[in-house]
C-alpha positions, -999 to 999 in steps of 0.1 A, spaced: 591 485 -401 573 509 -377 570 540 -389 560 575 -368 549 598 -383 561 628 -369 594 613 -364 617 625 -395 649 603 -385 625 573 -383 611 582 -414 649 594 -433 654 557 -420 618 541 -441 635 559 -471 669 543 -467 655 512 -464 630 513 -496 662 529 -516 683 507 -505 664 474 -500 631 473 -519 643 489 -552 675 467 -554 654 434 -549 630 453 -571 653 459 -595 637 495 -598 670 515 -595 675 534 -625 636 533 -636 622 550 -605 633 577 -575 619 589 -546 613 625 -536 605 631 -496 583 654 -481 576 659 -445 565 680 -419 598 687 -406 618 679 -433 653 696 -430 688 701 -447 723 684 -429 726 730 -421 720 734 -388 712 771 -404 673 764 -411 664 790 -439 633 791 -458 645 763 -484 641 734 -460 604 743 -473 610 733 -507 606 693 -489 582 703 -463 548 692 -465 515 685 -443 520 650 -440 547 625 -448 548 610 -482 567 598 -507 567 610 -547 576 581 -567 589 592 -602 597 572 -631 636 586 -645 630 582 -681 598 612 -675 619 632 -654 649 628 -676 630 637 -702 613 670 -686 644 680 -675 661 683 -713 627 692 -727 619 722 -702 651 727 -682 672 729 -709 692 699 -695 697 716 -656 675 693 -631 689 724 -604 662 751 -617 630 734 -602 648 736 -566 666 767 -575 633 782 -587 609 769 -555 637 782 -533 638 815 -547 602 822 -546 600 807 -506 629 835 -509 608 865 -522 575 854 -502 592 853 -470 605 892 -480 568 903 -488 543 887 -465 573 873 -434 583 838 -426 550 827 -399 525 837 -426 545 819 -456 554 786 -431 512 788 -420 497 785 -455 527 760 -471 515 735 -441 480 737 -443 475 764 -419 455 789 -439 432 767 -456 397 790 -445 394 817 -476 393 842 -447 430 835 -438 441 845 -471 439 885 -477 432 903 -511 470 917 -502 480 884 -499 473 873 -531 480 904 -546 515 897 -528 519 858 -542 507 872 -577 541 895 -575 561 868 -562 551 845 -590 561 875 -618 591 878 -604 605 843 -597 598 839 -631 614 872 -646 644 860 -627 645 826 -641 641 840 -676 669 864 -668 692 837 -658 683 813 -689 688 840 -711 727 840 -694 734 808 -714 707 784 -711 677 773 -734 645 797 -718 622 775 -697 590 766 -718 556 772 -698 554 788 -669 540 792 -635 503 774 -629 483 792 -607 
């Protein structure tokens, strides 16, 4: 099929069509999914918010993932919940946006900041913080009733 782009219905159409068509005849549903990222990736909200970032990326593409690995991450490190990796990237877009604003956060996430200049000692200082406290927060809410998330953040 043709495929623009920097069109996202025409694209939201490609994925359809591979879900729906190419993995049946395939026979690849329930061994592989597909995670979409695109420039201007957005929820069914009319609302945009700072999570529609979470799927945003410089180009188009497509993450192909095998279940049985991310079935098995999930239990391993998530303690079963496949929610915390979006509820984790969401809330640090969340606490970014509050310390260095929305245009500065949207520029680097899309490939906007990519001279060292564009990036300020506060900056990183600033994304340093953010990191600390995504992760105190997640740690705070596994310790609510869930197995603690192993690892952490790679910088």
């Amino acid at each position: 099929p043709e495929f623009q782009t920097n069109d996202f219905e025409e694209y939201m159409a490609l994925l359809q069509f591979i879900e729906q068509r190419v993995m049946v005849y395939f026979e690849l549903v329930g061994h592989v999914q597909i995670a979409p990222f695109h420039p201007n990736f957005t929820f069914d909200s009319a609302d945009e918010k700072i999570d529609v970032y979470t799927n945003r990326s410089p180009y188009p593409m497509f993450h192909v993932l095998r279940e049985s690995e991310v079935g098995a991450a999930v239990t391993k490190r998530l303690g079963g919940d496949p929610g915390k990796v979006w509820r984790r990237n969401k809330r640090l877009l969340e606490i970014l946006e509050e310390r260095l604003g929305r245009s500065r956060v949207v520029r680097f996430l899309l490939g906007r900041g990519q001279s060292k200049d564009d990036f300020t000692e506060d900056d990183d200082v600033a994304v340093d913080q953010a990191l600390r406290q995504t992760k105190e927060e997640m740690d705070k809410e596994d310790t609510n009733g869930q197995e603690k998330i192993r690892g952490g953040w790679v910088r």
